[in-house]
VMD Tcl script that builds the backbone (N, CA, C; Angstrom):
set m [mol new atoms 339]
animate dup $m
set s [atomselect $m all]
$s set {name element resname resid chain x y z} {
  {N N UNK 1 A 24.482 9.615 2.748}
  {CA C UNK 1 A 23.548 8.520 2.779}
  {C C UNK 1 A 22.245 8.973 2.125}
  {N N UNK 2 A 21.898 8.327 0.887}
  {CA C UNK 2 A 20.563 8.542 0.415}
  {C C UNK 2 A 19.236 8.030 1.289}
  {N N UNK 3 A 18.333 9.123 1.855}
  {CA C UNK 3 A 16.968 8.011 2.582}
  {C C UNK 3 A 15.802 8.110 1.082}
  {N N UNK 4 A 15.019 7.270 1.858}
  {CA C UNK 4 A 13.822 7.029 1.212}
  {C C UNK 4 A 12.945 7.621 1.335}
  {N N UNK 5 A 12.010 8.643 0.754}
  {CA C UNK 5 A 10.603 8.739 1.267}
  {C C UNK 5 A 9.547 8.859 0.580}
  {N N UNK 6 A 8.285 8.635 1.641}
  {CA C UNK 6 A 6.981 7.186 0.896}
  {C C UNK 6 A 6.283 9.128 1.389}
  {N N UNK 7 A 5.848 9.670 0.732}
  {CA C UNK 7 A 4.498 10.613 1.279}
  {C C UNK 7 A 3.137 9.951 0.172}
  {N N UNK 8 A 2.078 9.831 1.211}
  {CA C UNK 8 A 0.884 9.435 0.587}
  {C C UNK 8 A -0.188 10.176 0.946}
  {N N UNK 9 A -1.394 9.825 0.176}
  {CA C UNK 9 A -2.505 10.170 0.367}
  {C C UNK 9 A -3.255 8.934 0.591}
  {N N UNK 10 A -4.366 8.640 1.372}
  {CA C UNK 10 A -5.272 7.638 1.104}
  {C C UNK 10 A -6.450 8.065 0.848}
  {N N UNK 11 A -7.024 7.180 -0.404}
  {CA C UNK 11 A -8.218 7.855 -0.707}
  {C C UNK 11 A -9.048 6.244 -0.846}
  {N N UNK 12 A -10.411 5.887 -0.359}
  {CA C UNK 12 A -10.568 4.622 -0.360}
  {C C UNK 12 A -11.916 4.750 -1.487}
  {N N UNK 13 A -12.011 3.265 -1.930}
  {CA C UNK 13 A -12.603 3.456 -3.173}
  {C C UNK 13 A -13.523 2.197 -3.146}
  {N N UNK 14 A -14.577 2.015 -4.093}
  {CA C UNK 14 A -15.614 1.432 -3.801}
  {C C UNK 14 A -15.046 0.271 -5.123}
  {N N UNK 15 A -14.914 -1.140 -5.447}
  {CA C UNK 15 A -14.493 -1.469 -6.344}
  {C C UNK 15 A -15.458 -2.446 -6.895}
  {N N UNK 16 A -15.699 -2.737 -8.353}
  {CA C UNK 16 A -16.594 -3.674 -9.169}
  {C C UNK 16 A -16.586 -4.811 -7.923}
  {N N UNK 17 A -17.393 -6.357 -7.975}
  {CA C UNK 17 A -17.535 -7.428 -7.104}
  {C C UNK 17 A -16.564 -8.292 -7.414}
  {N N UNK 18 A -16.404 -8.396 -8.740}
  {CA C UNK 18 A -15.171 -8.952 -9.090}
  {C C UNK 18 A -13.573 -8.256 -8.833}
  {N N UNK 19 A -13.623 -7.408 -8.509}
  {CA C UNK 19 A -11.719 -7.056 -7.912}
  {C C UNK 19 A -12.005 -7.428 -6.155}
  {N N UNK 20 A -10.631 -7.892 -5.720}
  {CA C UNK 20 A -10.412 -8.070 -4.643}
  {C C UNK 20 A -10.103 -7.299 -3.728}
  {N N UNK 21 A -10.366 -6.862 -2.361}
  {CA C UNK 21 A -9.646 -5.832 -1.647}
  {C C UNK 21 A -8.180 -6.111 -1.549}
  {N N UNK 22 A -7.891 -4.996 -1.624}
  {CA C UNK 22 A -6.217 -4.210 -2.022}
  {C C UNK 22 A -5.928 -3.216 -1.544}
  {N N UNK 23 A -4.569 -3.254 -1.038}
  {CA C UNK 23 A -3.915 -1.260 -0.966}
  {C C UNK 23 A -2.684 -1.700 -2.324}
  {N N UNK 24 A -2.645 -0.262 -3.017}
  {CA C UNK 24 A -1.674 -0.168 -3.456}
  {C C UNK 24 A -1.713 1.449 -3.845}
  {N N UNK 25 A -0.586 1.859 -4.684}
  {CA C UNK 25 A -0.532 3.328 -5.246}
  {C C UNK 25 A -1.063 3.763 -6.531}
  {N N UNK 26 A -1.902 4.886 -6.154}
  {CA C UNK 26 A -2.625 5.392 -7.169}
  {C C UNK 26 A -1.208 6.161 -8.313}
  {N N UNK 27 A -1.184 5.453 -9.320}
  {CA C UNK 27 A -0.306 5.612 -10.466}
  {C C UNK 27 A 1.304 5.300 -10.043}
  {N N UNK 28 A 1.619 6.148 -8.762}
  {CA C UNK 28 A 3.229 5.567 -8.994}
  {C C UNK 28 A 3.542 5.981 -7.301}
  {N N UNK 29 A 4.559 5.020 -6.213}
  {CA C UNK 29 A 5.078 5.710 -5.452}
  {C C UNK 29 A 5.995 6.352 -5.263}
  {N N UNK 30 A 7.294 6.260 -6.284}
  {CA C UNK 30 A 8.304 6.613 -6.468}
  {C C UNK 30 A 8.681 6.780 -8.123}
  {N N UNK 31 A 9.159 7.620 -8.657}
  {CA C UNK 31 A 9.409 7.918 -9.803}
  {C C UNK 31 A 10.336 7.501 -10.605}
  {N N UNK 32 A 10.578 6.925 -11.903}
  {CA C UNK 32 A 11.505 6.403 -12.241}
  {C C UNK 32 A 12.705 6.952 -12.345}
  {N N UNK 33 A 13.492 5.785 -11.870}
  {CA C UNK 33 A 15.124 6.340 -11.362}
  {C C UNK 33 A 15.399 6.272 -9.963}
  {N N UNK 34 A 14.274 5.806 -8.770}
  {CA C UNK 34 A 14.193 5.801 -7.918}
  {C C UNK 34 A 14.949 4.516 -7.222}
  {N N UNK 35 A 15.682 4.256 -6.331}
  {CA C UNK 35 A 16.061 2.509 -6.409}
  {C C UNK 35 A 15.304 2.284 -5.083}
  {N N UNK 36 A 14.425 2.055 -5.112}
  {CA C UNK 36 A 13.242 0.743 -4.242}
  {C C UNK 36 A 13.581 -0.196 -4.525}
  {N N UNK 37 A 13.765 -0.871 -3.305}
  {CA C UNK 37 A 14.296 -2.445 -3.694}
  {C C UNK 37 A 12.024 -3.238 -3.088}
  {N N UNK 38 A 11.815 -2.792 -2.654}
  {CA C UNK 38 A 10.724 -3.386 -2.038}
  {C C UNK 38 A 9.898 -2.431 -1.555}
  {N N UNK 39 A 8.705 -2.990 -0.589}
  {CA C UNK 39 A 7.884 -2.233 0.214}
  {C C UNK 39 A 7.534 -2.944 1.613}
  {N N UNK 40 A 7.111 -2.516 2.545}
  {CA C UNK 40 A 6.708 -3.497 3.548}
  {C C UNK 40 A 5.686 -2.909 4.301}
  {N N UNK 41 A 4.716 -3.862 4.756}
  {CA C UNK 41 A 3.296 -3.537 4.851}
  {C C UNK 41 A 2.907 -4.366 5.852}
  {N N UNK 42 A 2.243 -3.383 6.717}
  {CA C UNK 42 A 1.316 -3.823 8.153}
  {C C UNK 42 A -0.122 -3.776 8.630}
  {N N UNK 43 A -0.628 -4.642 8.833}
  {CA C UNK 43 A -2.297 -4.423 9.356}
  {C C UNK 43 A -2.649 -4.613 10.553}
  {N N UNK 44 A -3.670 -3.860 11.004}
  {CA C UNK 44 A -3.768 -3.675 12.205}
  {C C UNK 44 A -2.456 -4.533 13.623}
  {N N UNK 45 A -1.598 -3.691 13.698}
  {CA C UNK 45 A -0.253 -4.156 13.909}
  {C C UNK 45 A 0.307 -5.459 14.099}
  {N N UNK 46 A -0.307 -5.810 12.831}
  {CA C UNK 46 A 0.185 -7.209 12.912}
  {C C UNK 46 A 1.418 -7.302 12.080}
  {N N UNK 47 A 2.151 -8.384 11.964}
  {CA C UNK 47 A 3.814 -8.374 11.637}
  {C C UNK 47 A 4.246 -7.860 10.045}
  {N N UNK 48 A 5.163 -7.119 9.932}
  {CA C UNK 48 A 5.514 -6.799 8.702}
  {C C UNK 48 A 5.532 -7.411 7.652}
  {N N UNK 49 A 5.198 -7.285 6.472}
  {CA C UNK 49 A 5.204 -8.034 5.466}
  {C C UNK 49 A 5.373 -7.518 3.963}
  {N N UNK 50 A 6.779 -8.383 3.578}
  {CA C UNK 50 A 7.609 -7.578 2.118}
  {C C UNK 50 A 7.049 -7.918 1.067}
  {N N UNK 51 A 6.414 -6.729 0.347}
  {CA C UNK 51 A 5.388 -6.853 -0.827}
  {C C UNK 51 A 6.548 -6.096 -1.827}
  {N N UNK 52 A 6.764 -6.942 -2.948}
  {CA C UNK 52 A 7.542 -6.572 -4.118}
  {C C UNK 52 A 7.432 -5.208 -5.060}
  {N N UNK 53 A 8.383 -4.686 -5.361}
  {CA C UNK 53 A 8.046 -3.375 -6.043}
  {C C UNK 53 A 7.294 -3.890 -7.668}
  {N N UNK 54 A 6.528 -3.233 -8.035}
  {CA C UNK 54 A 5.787 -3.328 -9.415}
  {C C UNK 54 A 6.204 -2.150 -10.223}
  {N N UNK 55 A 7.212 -2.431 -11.407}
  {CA C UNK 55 A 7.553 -1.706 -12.144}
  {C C UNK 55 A 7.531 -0.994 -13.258}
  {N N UNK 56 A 6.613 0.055 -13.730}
  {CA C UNK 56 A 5.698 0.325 -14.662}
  {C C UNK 56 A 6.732 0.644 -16.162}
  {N N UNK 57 A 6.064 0.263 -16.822}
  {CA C UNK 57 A 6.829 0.505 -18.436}
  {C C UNK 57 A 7.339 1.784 -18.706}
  {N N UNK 58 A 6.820 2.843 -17.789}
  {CA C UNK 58 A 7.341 4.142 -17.724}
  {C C UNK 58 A 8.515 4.178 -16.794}
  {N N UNK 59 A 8.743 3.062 -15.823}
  {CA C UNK 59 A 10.031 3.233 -14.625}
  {C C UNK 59 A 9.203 3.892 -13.085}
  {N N UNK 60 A 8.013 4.330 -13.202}
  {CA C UNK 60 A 7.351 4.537 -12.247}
  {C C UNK 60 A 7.628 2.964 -11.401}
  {N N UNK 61 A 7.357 3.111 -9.977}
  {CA C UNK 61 A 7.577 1.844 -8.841}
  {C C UNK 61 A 6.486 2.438 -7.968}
  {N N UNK 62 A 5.172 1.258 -7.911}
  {CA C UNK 62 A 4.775 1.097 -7.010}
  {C C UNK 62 A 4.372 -0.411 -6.376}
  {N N UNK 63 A 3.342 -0.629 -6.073}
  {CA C UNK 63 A 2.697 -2.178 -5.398}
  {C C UNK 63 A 1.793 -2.011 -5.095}
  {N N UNK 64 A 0.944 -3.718 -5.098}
  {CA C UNK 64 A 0.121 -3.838 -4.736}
  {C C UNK 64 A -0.213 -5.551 -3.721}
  {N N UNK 65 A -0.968 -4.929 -2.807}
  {CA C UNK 65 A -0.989 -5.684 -1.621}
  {C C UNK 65 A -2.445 -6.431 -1.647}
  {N N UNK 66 A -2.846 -7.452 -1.107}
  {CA C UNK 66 A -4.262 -8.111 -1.556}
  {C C UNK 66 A -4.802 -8.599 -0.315}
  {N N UNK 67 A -5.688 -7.957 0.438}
  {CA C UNK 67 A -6.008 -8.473 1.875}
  {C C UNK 67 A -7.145 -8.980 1.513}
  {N N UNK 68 A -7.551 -9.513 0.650}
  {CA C UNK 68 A -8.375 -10.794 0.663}
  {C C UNK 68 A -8.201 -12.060 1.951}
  {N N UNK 69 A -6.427 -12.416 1.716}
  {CA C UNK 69 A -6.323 -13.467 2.508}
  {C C UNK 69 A -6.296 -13.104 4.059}
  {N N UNK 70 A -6.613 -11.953 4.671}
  {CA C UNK 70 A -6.490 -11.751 6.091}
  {C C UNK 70 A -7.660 -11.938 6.429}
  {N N UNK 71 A -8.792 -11.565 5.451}
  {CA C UNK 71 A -10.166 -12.173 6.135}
  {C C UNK 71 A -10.720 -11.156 7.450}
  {N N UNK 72 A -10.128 -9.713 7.268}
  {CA C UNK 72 A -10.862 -8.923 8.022}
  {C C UNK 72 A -11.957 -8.781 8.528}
  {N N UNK 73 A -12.485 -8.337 9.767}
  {CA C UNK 73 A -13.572 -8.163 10.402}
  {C C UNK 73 A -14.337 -6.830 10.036}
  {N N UNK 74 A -15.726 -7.466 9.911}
  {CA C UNK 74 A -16.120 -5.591 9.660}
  {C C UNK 74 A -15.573 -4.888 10.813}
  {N N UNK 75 A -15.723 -3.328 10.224}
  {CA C UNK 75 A -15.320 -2.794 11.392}
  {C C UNK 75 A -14.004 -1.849 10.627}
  {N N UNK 76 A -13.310 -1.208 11.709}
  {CA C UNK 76 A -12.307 -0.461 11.472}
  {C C UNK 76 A -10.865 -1.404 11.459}
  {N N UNK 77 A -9.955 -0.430 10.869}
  {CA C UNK 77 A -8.848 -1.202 11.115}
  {C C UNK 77 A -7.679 -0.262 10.619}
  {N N UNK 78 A -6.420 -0.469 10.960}
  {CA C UNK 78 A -5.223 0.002 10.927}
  {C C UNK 78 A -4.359 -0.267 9.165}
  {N N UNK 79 A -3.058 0.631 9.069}
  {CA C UNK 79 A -2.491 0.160 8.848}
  {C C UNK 79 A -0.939 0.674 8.103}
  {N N UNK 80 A -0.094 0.340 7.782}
  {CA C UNK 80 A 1.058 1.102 7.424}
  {C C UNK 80 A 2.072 0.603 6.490}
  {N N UNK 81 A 2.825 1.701 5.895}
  {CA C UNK 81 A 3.599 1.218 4.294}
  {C C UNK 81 A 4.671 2.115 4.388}
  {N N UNK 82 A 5.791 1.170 4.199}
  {CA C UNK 82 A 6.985 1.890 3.749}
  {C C UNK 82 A 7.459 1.919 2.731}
  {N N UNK 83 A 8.530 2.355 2.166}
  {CA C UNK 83 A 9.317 1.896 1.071}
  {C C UNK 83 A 10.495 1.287 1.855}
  {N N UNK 84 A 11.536 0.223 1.252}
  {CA C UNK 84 A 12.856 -0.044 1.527}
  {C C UNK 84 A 13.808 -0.184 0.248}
  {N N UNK 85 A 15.457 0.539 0.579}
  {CA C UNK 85 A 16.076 -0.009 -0.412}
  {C C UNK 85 A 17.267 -0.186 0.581}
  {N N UNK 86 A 18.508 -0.486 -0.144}
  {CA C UNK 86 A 19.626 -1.038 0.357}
  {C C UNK 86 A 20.192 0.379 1.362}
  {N N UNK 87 A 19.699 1.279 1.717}
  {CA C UNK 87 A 20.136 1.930 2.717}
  {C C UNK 87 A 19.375 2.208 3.569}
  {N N UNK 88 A 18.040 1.530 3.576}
  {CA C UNK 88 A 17.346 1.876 4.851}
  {C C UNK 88 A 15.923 1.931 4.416}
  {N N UNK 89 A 15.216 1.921 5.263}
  {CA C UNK 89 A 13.705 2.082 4.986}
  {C C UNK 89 A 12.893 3.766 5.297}
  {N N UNK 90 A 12.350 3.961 4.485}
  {CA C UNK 90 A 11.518 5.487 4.604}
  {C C UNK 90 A 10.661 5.213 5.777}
  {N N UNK 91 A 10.030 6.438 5.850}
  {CA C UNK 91 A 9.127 6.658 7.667}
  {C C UNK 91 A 8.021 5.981 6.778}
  {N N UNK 92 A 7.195 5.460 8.012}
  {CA C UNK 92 A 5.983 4.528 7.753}
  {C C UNK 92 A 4.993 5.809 7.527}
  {N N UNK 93 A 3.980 5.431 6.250}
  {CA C UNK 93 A 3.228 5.957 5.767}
  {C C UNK 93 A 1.662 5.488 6.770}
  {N N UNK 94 A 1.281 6.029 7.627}
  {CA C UNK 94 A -0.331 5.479 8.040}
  {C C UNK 94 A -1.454 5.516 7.700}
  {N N UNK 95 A -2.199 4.625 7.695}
  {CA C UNK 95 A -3.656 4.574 7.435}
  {C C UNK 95 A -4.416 3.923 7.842}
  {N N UNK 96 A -6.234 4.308 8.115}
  {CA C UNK 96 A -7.092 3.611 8.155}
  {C C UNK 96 A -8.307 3.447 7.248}
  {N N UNK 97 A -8.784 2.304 7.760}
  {CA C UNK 97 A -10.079 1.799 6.728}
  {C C UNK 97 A -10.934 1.180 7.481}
  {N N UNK 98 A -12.437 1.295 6.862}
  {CA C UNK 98 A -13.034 0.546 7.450}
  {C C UNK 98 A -13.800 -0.625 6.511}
  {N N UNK 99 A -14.028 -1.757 7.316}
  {CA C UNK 99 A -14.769 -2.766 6.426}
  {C C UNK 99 A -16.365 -3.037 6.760}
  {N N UNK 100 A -17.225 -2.850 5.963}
  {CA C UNK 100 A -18.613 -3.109 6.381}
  {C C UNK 100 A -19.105 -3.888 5.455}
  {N N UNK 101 A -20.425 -4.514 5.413}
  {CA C UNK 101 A -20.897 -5.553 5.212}
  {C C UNK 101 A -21.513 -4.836 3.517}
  {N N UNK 102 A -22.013 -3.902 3.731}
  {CA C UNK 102 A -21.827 -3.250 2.619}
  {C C UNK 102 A -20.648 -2.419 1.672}
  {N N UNK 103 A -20.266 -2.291 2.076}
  {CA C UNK 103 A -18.494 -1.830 1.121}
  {C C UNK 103 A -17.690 -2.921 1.479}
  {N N UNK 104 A -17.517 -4.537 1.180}
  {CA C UNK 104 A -16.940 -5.654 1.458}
  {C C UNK 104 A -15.872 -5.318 0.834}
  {N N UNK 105 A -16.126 -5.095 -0.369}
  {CA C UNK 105 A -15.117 -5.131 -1.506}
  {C C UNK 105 A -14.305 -4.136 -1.603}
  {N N UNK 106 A -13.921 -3.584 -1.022}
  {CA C UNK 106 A -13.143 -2.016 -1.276}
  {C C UNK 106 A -11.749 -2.279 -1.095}
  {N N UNK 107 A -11.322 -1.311 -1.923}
  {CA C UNK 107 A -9.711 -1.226 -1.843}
  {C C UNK 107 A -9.353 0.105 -1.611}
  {N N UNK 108 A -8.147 -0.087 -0.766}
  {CA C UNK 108 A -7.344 1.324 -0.384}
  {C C UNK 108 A -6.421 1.677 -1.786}
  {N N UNK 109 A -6.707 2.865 -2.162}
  {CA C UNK 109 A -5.484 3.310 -3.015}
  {C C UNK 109 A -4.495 4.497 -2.541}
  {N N UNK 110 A -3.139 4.062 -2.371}
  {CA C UNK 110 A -2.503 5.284 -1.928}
  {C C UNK 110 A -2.269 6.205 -3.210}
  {N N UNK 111 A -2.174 7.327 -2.987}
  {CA C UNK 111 A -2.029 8.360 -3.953}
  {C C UNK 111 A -0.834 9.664 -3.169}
  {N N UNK 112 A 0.142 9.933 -4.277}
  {CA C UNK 112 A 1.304 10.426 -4.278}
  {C C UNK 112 A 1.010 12.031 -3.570}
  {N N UNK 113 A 1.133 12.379 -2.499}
  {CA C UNK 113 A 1.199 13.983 -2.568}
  {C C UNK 113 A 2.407 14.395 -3.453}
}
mol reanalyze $m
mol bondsrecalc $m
mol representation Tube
mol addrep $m
């Protein structure tokens, strides 16, 4: 049985006013040749949610997620990422962030150990 696995880094980043807050992977989560069928993604443990793999012209697979629409509270907050393919899902990757009135705009980028 082939598993999956997601190892990350989070590194959080300050972004222009015009980009939206986001998590996604800094350059690639899985390498091409990899079969990711998807990803699935949680905030402060709220219910899972299947964010599509993004497939780079090189075959690199990662995603990107847009929490604009959750409308977070300043403050801290949770959160977690897997990979899934047709044999199962990799161990949940964790992280936190915080949102303040001054860093509104920020996005999480995961980055590959």
């Amino acid at each position: 049985m082939r598993k999956l696995m997601l190892g990350l880094i989070l590194i959080l980043l300050a972004v222009p006013a015009w980009s939206a807050p986001s998590v996604n992977c800094e350059g690639f989560c899985y390498p091409a040749g990899t079969q990711v069928d998807g990803f699935k993604i949680k905030i402060n443990n709220g219910a899972w949610v299947d964010v599509a793999p993004i497939v780079q012209a090189d075959g690199n697979i990662n995603f990107l997620y847009d929490l604009a629409p959750l409308n977070l509270a300043n403050g801290d907050h949770t959160g977690e990422v897997k990979g899934v393919n047709m044999w199962g899902e990799s161990p949940t990757a964790p992280f936190t962030f915080k949102r303040s009135a001054l860093a509104a705009l920020t996005s999480i980028r995961l980055v590959k150990r």
